[in-house]
C-alpha positions in Angstrom: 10.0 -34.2 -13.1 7.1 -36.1 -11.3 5.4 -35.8 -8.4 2.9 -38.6 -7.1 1.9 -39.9 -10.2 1.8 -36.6 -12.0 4.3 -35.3 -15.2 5.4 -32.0 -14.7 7.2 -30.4 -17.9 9.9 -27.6 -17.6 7.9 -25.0 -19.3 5.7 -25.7 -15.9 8.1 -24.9 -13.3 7.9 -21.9 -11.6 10.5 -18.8 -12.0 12.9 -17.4 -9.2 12.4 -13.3 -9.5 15.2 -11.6 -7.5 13.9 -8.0 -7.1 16.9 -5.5 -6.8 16.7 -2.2 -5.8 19.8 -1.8 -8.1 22.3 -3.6 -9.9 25.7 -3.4 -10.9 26.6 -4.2 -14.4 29.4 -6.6 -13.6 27.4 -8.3 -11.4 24.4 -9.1 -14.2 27.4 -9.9 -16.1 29.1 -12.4 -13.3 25.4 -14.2 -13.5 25.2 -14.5 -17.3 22.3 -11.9 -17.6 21.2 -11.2 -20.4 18.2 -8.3 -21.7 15.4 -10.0 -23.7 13.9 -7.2 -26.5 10.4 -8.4 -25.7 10.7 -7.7 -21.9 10.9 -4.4 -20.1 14.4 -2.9 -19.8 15.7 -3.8 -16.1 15.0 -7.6 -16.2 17.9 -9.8 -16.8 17.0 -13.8 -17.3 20.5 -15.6 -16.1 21.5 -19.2 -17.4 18.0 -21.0 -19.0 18.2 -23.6 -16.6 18.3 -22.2 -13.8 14.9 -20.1 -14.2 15.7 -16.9 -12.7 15.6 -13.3 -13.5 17.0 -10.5 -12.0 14.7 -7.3 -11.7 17.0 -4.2 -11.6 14.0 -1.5 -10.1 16.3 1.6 -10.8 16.4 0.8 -14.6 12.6 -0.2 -15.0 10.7 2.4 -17.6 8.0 5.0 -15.2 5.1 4.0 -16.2 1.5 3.2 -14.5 2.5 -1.0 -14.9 5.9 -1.2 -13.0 4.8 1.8 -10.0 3.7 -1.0 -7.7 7.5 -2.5 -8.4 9.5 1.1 -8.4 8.2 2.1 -4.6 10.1 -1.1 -3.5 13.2 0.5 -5.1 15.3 3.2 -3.5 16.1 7.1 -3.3 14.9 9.4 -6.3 13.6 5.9 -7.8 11.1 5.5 -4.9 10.7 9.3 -4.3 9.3 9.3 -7.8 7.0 6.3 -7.1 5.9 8.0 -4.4 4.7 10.5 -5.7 3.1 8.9 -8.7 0.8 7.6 -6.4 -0.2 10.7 -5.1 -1.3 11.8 -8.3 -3.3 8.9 -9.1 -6.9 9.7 -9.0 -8.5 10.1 -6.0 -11.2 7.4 -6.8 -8.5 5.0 -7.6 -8.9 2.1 -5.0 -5.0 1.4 -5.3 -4.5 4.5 -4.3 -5.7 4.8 -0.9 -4.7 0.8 -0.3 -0.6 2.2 -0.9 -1.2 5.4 1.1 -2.2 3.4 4.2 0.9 0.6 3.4 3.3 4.0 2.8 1.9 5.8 6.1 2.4 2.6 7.9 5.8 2.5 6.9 6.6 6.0 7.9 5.5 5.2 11.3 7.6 2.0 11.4 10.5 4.3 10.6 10.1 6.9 13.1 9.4 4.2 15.9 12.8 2.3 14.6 14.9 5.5 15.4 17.3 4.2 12.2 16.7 7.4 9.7 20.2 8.6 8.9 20.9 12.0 6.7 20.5 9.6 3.3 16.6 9.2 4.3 15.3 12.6 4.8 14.1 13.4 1.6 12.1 9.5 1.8 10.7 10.6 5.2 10.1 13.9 2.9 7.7 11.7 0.3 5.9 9.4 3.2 5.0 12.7 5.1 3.5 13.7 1.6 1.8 10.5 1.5 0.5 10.5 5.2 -1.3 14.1 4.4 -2.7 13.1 1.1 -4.2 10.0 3.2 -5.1 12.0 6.7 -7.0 14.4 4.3 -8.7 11.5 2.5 -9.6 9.5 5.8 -10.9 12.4 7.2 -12.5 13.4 3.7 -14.3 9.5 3.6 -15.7 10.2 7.1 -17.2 13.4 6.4 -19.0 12.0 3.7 -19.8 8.5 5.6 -21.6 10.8 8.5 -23.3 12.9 5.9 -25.2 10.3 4.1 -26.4 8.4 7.6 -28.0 11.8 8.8 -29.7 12.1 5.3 -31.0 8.7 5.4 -32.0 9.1 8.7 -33.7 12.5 7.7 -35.6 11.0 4.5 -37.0 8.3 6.3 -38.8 10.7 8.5 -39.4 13.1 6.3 -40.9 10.1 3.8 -41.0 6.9 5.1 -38.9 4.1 3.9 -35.9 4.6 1.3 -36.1 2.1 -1.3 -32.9 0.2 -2.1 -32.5 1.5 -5.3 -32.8 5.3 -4.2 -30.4 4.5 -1.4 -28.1 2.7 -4.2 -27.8 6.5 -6.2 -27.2 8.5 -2.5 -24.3 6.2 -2.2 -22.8 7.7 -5.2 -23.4 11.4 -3.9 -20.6 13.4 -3.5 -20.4 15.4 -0.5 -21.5 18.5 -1.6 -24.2 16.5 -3.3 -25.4 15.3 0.1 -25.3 18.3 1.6 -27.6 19.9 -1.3 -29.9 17.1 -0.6 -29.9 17.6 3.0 -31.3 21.3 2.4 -33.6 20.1 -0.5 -35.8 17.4 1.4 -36.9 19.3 4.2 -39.5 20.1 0.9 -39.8 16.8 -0.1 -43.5 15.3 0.7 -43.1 12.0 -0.8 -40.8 9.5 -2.9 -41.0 10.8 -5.8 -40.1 13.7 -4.8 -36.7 12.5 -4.2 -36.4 10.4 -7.1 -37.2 13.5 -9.4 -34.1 15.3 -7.0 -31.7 12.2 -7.7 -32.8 12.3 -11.7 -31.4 15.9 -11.6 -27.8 15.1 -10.5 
């Protein structure tokens, strides 16, 4: 194939990946799909030529690398997603990022007025996932407000926080900063609070 001027080989081209929520057998079988050992059971690559794979979400394994696909997939497959997620650490970024795309759905589908009998126990999961994220939002503000009033307090109490003290308050948690709220109405001078930030 070229392009311009340029040689483009076939290995080069890119792949069509049809993600299915499910797939019925005859149908993998109409397209010529066939399971290759050294991919993930649930991917079917039809005719060679044609560079396409089919991604069958219901029959991908649970595990941590295809989550991100299975929440795209449907009833107890997405229900379990779901609530993978919520389990994922609270420090994990990717978990707060699909909380907010999850509660944004739920909101999409109460506005649409479309939930039939079949999607209660979805709106069941995304109202799971829009208290795990309220609580966190709220939880991140909390702390947010907390450190401001105990920068705002050191720097009376004494003088300018260095960049690299203010660097180890950031990683406070929020009973942290409230311990160091109470402690630095004692402190006198920096190192004072450096000694206090060496303890934690």
């Amino acid at each position: 194939m070229e392009r311009r001027g340029a040689t483009q080989s076939e290995a080069d081209l890119p792949w069509l990946w049809i993600l299915a929520a499910t797939v019925n057998q005859p149908v993998i079988a109409d397209f010529g799909g066939q399971f290759r050992p050294d991919w993930l059971p649930g991917v079917y690559f039809v005719a060679e030529g044609l560079k396409t794979a089919v991604v069958a979400i219901d029959e991908l394994p649970q595990t941590e690398a295809t989550l991100w696909l299975r929440i795209l997939g449907r009833d107890a497959t997405q229900q379990q997603a779901i609530t993978e997620v919520i389990a994922l650490p609270k420090d994990d970024p990717r978990r707060n990022r699909v909380l907010q795309l999850l509660v944004n759905w739920r909101v999409t589908l109460e506005l649409s007025d479309v939930i039939d009998a079949t999607e209660g126990d979805l709106m069941a999961s995304l109202s799971q996932a829009y208290l795990e994220w309220e609580h966190r939002t709220k939880e991140e503000g909390i702390q947010q407000g907390e450190k401001k009033l105990v920068l705002r307090l050191l720097t009376r109490q004494i003088g300018e926080v260095p960049e690299a003290a203010r660097s180890q308050i950031d990683q406070l948690s929020l009973p942290q900063l409230e311990a160091l709220g109470e402690a630095l109405l004692d402190f006198s001078s920096l190192s004072d609070l450096e000694g206090w930030l060496a303890e934690q």
